[in-house]
C-alpha positions in Angstrom: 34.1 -106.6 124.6 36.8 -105.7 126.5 37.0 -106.4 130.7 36.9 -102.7 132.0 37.3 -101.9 135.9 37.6 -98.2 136.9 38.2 -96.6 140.0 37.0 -93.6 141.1 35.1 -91.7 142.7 31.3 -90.2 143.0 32.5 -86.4 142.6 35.5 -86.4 141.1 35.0 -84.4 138.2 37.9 -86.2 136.5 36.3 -89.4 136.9 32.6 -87.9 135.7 34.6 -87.4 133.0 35.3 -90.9 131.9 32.2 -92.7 132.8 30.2 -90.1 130.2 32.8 -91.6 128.0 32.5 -95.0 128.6 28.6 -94.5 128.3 28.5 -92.9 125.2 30.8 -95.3 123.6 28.1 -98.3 125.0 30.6 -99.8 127.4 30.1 -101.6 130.4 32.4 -101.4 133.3 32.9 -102.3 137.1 33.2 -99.5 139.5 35.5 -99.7 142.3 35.6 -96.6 144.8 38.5 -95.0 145.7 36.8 -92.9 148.7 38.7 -89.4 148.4 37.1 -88.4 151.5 39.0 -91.2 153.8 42.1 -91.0 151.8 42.1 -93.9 150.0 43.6 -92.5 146.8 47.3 -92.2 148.7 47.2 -96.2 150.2 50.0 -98.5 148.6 47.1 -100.1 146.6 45.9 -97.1 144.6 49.3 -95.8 144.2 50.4 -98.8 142.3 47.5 -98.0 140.1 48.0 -94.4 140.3 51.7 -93.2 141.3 50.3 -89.5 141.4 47.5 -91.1 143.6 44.5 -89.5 141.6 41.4 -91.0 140.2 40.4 -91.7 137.7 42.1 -95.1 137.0 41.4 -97.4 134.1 42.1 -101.2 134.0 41.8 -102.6 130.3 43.4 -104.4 128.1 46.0 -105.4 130.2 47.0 -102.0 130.7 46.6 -99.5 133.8 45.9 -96.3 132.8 45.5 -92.4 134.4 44.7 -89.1 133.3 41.2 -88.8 132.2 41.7 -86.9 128.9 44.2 -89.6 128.4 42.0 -92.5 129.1 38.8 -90.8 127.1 41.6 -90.8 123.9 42.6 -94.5 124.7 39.0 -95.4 124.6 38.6 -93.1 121.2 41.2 -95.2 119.3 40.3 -98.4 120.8 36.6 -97.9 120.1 35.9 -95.3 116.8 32.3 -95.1 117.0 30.4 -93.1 118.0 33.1 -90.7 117.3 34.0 -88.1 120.4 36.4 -86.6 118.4 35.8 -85.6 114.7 38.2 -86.2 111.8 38.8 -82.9 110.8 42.1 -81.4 112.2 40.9 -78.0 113.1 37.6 -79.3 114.5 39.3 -81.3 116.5 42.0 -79.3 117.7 38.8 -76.6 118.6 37.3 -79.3 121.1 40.6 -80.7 122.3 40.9 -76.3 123.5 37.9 -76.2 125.2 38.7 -79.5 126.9 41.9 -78.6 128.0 41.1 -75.2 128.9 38.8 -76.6 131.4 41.0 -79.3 132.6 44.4 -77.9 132.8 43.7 -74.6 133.7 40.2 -74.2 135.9 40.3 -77.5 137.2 43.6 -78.1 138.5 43.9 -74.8 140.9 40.0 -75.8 141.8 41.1 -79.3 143.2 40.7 -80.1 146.2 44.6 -80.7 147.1 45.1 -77.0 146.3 42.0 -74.9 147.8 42.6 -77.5 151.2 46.6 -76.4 151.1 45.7 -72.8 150.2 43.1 -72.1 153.2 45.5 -73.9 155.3 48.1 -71.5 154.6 46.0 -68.6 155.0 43.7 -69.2 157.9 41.3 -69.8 155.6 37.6 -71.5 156.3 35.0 -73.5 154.4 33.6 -70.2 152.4 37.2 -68.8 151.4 37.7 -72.3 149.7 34.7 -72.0 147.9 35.1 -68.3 146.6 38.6 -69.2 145.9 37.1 -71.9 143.1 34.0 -69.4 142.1 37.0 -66.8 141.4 38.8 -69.4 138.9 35.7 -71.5 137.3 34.1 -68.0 137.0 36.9 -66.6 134.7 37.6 -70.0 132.9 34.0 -70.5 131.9 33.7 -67.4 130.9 36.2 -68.2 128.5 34.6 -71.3 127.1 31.3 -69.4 126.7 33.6 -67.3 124.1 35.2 -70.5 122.5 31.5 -72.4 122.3 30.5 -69.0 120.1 31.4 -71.1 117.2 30.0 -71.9 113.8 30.1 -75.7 114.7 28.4 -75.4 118.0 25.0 -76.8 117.6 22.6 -78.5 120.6 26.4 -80.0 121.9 30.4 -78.3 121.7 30.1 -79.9 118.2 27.3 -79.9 116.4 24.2 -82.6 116.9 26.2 -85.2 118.7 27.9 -85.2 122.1 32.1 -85.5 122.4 35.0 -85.1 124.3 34.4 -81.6 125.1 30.9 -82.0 126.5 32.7 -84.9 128.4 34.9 -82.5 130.2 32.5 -79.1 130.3 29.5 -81.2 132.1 31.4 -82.1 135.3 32.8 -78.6 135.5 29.6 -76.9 135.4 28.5 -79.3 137.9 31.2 -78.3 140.4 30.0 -74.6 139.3 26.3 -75.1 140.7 27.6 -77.1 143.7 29.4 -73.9 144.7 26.5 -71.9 143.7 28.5 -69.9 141.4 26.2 -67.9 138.7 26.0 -69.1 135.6 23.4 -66.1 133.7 26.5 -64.9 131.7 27.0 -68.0 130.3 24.2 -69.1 128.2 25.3 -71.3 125.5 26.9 -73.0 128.4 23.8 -73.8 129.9 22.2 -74.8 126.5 24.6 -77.1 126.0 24.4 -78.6 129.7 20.4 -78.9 129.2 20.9 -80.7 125.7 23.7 -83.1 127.9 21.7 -83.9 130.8 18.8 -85.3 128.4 21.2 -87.5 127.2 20.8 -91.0 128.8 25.1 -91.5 128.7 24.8 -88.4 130.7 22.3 -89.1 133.0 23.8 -92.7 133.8 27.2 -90.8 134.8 25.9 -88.4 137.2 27.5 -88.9 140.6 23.9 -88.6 142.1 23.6 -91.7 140.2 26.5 -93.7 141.1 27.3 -92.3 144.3 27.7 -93.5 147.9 
C-alpha cells in the first residue's frame, strides 16, 4: 500500500473532496493541518508543497501533488477499483461536468480569498460575504439539479455506487447549509446528499469528523 500524507484542512471543501476519495478507494493516510485560519497555507513550508499555497496537498509515491480533481484522477489510475469514474466516454464526460461545474465555476468565486477581497473592497461585513456565496452556489446548484435529471442518476450522480461527482457535490452542499442557503428547489440534490451521508467513506470525511 502506498505511504499517503495529505495536508489540509477541516473545511476546506477542496480537501473534503479528496479524503471521500481516499475513503472510498480503502486508503489510509496521515493528516497534517495546514490551519487556513492562521495562514499557514502561504509559509515557505506549504508553498514548496503548494506554489499556489492551497490545500489540498498530496504526498505519494514520491510525488507532490495539488489540485483536488487532479489528485482524485491520480488516485483513479493508481488505484481502479472501486471505480469513481465509469468506462464509458459519455458517462464519464457527464460526471466529469457536474464536477467541474461545481468546482471551477461555484467554488472558486465562493472561496474565501475572493468573498474576503471583495467585502474589503466594498465596505463589506460578515453577512455581505455570505449573500455574496448564497447568490453564486444558489445559481450553480441549481444547475447541477438540471444536469443530475439524468437517466443514469440513481441513489448517487451515477447510478448505485458513489464517484467523483458525489466527491465534489457533497462538500459544496455542505458549504450551502453552513450559509443557510435553501436547498427545497433542489431535491435530487438532497436525495443524493442523504444516500452520501449513509455512506461510511462519507461519514469518515466529514470535517466534523476530522476537525480541530
Amino acid at each position: 500500500m502506498a505511504d499517503i500524507t495529505l495536508y489540509d484542512y477541516w473545511r476546506s471543501s477542496a480537501s473534503y473532496r479528496v479524503r471521500i476519495a481516499l475513503n472510498l478507494k480503502g486508503l489510509g493516510y496521515e493528516q497534517v493541518v495546514v490551519n487556513l485560519l492562521e495562514g499557514e497555507q502561504r509559509s515557505d513550508a506549504h508553498r514548496d508543497r503548494s506554489p499556489i499555497g492551497y490545500v489540498p496537498a498530496l504526498a505519494i509515491d514520491g510525488q507532490m501533488m495539488t489540485q483536488s480533481l487532479a489528485i482524485i484522477e491520480y488516485l483513479e489510475a493508481r488505484f481502479p477499483a472501486p471505480a469513481l469514474i465509469p468506462a464509458d466516454p459519455a458517462d464519464a464526460a457527464r460526471l466529469r461536468a457536474i464536477a467541474h461545474a461545481i468546482a471551477m465555476d461555484i467554488h472558486p468565486v465562493c472561496n474565501l480569498n475572493v468573498t474576503n477581497h471583495h467585502a474589503a473592497a466594498f465596505d463589506g461585513d460578515a453577512a455581505a460575504k455570505d449573500e455574496w456565496m448564497v447568490h453564486f452556489m444558489t445559481r450553480g446548484l441549481l444547475a447541477v439539479e438540471v444536469m443530475a435529471n439524468h437517466p443514469s442518476t440513481g441513489r448517487f450522480l451515477h447510478g448505485d455506487a458513489p464517484g467523483l461527482a458525489d466527491c465534489v457535490l457533497i462538500p459544496q452542499l455542505y458549504n450551502a447549509r453552513r450559509r443557510n442557503m435553501s436547498l427545497a428547489a433542489m431535491p435530487r440534490l438532497v436525495a443524493i446528499e442523504e444516500a452520501c451521508l449513509a455512506h461510511p467513506a462519507f461519514q469518515a470525511a466529514t470535517p466534523e469528523m476530522v476537525g480541530p
